[in-house]
N, CA, C and O of each residue as an XYZ file, in Angstrom:
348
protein
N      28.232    -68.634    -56.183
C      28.902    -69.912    -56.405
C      29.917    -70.177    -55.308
O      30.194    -69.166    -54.663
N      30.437    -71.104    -54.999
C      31.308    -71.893    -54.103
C      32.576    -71.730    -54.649
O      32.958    -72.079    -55.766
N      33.502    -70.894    -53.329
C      34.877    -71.058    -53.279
C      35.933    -72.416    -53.807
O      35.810    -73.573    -53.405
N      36.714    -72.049    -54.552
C      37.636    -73.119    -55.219
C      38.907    -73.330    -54.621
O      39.564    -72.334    -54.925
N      39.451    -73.922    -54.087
C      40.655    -74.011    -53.606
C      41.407    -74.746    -54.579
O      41.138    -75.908    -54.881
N      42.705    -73.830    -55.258
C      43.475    -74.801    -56.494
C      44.722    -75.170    -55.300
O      45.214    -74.308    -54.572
N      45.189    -76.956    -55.276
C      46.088    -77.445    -54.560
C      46.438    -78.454    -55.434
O      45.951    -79.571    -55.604
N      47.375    -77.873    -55.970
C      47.747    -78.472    -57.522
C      47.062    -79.383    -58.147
O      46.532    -78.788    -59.085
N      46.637    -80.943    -58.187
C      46.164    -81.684    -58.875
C      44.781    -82.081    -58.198
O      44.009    -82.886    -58.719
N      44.536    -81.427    -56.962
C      43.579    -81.369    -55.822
C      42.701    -80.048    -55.772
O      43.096    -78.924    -55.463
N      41.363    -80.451    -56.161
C      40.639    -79.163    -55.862
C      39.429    -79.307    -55.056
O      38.563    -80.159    -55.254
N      39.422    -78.321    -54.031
C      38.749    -78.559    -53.124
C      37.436    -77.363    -53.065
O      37.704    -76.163    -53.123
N      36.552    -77.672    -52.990
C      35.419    -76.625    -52.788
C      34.473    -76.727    -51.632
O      33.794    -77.675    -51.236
N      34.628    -75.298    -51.122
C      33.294    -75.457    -50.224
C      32.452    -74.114    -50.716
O      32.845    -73.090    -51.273
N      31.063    -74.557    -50.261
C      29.567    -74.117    -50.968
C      28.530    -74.158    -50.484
O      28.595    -75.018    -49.605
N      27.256    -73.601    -50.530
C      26.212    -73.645    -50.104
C      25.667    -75.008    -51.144
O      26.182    -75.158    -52.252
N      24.859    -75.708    -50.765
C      23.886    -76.907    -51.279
C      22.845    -76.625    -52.411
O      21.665    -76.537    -52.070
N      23.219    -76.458    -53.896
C      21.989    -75.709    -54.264
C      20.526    -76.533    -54.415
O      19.469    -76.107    -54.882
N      20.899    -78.141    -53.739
C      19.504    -78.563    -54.084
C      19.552    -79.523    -52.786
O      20.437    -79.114    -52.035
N      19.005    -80.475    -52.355
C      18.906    -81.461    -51.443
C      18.975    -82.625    -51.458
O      18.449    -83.419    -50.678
N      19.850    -82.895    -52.644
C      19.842    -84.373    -53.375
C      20.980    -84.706    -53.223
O      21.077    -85.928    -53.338
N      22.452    -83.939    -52.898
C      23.720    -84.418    -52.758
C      23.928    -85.293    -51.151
O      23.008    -85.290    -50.332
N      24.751    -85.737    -50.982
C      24.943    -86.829    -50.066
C      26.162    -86.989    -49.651
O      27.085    -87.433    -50.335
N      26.236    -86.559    -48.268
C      27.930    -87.024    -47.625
C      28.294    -88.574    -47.868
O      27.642    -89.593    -47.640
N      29.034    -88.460    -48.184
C      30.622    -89.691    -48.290
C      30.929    -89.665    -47.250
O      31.552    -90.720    -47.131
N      30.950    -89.015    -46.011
C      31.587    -89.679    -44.623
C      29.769    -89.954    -43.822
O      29.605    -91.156    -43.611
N      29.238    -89.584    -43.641
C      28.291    -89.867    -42.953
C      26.894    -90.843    -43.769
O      26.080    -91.563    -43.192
N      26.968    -90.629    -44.857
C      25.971    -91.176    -46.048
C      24.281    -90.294    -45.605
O      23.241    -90.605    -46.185
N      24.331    -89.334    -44.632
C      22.986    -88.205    -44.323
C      23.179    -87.207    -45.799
O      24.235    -86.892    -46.348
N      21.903    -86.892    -46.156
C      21.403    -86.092    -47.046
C      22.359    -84.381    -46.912
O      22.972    -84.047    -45.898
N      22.317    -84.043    -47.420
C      22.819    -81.985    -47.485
C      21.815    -81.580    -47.636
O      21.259    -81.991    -48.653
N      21.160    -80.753    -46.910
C      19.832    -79.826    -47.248
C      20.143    -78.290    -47.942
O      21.119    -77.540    -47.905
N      18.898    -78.225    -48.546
C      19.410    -77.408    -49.615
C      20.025    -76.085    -48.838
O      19.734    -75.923    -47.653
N      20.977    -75.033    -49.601
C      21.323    -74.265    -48.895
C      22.467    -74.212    -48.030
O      23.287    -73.294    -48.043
N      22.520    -75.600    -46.989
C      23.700    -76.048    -46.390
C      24.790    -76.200    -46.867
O      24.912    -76.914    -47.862
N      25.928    -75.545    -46.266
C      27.529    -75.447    -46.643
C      27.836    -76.598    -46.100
O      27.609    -77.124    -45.011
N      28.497    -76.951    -47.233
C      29.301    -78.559    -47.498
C      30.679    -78.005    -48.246
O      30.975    -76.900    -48.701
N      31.315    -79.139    -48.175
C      32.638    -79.204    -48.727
C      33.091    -79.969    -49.691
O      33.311    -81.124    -49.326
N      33.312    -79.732    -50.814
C      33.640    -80.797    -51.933
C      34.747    -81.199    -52.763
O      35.232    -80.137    -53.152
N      35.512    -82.303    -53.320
C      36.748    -82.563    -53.474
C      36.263    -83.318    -54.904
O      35.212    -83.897    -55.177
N      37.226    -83.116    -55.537
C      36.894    -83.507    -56.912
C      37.632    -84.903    -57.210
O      38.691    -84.914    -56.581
N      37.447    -86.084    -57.947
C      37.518    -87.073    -57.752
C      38.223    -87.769    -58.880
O      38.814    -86.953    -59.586
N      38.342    -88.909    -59.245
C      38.065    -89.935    -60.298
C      37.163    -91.023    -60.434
O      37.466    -91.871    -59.596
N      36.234    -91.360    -61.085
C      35.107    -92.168    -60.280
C      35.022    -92.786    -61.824
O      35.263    -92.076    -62.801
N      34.638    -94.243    -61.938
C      33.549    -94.600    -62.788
C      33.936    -93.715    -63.961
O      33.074    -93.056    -64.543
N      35.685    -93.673    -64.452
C      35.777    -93.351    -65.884
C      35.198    -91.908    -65.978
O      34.804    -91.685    -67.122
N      34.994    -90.667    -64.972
C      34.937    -89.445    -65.076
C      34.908    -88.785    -63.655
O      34.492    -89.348    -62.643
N      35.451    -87.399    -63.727
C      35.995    -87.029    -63.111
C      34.133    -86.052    -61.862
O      33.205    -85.404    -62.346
N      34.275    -86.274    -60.934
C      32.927    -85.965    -59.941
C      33.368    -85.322    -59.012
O      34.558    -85.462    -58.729
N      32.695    -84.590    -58.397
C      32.913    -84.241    -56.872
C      32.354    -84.572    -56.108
O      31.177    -84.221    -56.020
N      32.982    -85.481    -55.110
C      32.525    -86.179    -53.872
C      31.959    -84.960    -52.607
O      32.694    -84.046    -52.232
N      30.559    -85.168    -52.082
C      30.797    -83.736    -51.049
C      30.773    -84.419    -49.659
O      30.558    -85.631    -49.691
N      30.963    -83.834    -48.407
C      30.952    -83.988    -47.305
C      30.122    -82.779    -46.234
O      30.072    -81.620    -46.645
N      29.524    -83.108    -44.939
C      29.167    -81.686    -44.288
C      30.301    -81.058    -44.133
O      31.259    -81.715    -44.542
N      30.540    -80.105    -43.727
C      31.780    -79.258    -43.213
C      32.140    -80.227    -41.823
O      33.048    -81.049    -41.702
N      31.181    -79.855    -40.913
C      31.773    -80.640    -39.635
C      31.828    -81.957    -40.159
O      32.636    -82.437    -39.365
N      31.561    -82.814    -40.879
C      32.443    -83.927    -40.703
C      33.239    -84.069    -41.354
O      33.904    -85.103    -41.282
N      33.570    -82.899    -42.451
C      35.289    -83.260    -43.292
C      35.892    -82.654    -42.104
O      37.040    -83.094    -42.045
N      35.647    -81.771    -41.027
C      36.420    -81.164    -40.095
C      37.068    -82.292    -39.476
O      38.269    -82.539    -39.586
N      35.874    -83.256    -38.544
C      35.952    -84.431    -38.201
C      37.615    -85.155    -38.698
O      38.427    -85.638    -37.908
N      37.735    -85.074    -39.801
C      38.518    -86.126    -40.581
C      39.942    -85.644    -40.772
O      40.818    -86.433    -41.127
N      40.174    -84.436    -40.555
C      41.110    -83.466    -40.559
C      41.858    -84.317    -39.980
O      41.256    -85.122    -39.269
N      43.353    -84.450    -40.060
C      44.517    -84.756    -39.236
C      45.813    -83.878    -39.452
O      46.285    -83.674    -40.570
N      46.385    -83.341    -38.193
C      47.452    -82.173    -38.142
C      48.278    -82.988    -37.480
O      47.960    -83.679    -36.512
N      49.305    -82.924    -37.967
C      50.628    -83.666    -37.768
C      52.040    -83.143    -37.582
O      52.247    -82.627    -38.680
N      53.275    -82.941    -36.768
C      54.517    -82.447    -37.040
C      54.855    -83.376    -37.789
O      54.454    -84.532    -37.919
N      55.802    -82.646    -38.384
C      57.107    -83.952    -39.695
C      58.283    -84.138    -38.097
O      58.608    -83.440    -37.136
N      58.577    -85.546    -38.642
C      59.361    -86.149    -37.484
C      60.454    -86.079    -38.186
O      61.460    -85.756    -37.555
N      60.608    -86.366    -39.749
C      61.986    -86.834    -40.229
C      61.988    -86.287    -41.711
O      60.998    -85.763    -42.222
N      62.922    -86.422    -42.204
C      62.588    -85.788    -43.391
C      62.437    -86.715    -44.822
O      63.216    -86.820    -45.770
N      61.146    -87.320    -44.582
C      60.944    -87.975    -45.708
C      58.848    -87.428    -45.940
O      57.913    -87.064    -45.228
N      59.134    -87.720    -47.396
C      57.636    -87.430    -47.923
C      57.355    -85.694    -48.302
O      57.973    -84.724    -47.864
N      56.710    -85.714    -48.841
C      56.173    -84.466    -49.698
C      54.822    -84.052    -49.465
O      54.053    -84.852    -48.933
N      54.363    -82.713    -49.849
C      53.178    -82.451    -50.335
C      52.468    -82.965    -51.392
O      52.854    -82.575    -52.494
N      51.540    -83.729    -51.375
C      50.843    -83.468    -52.547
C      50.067    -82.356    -53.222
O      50.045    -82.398    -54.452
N      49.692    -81.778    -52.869
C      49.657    -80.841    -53.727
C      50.427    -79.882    -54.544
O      50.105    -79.553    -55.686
N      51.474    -79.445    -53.894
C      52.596    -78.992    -54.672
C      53.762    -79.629    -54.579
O      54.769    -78.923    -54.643
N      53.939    -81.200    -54.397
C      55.126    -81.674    -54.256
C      56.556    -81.331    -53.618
O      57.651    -81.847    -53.844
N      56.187    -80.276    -52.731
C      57.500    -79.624    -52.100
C      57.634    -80.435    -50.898
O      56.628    -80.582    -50.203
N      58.769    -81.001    -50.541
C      59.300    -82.352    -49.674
C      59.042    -81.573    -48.305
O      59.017    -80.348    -48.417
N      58.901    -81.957    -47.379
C      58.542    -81.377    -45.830
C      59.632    -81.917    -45.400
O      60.053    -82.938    -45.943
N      60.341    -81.290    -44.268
C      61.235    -80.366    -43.090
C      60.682    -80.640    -42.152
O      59.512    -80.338    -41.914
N      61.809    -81.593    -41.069
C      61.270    -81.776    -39.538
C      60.609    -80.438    -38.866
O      61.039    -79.284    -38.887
N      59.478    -80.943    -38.290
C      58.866    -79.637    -37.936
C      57.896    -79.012    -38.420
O      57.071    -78.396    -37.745
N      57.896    -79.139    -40.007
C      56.507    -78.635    -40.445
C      55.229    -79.317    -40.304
O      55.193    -80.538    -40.153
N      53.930    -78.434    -40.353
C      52.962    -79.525    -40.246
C      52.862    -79.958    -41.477
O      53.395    -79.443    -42.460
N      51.929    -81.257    -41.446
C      51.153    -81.734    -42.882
C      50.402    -82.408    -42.234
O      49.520    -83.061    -42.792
């Protein structure tokens, strides 16, 4: 089974494909079976889903940032960020 990442109200999984029917959200190309993808759990349509992506293109989407000032938080654990840290 596929690794779980708990980030507080955010859970993130990546996994091998167990069938060939799931479908990236950034690219809209098929997952072949077997293929490691990455998946984020959602709110959709009144229940809760996991949206998946390929790996390289949730990589793609990644953004690394310094904190300039000290405003805003984590979401996932709500701890406020410090000039300097990434997010």
């Amino acid at each position: 089974d596929g690794q779980l990442l708990d980030l507080g109200s955010n859970k993130l999984l990546f996994d091998r494909a167990k069938t060939g029917r799931s479908t990236c959200k950034t690219c809209g190309q098929n997952i072949q079976k077997e293929e490691l993808r990455y998946g984020v759990r959602a709110y959709s349509g009144g229940r809760t889903v996991i949206f998946y992506a390929h790996v390289l293109c949730f990589q793609q989407q990644i953004g690394v940032e310094y904190v300039k000032a000290w405003r805003g938080k984590c979401k996932g654990s709500g701890v406020p960020f410090v000039p300097g840290d990434l997010r």
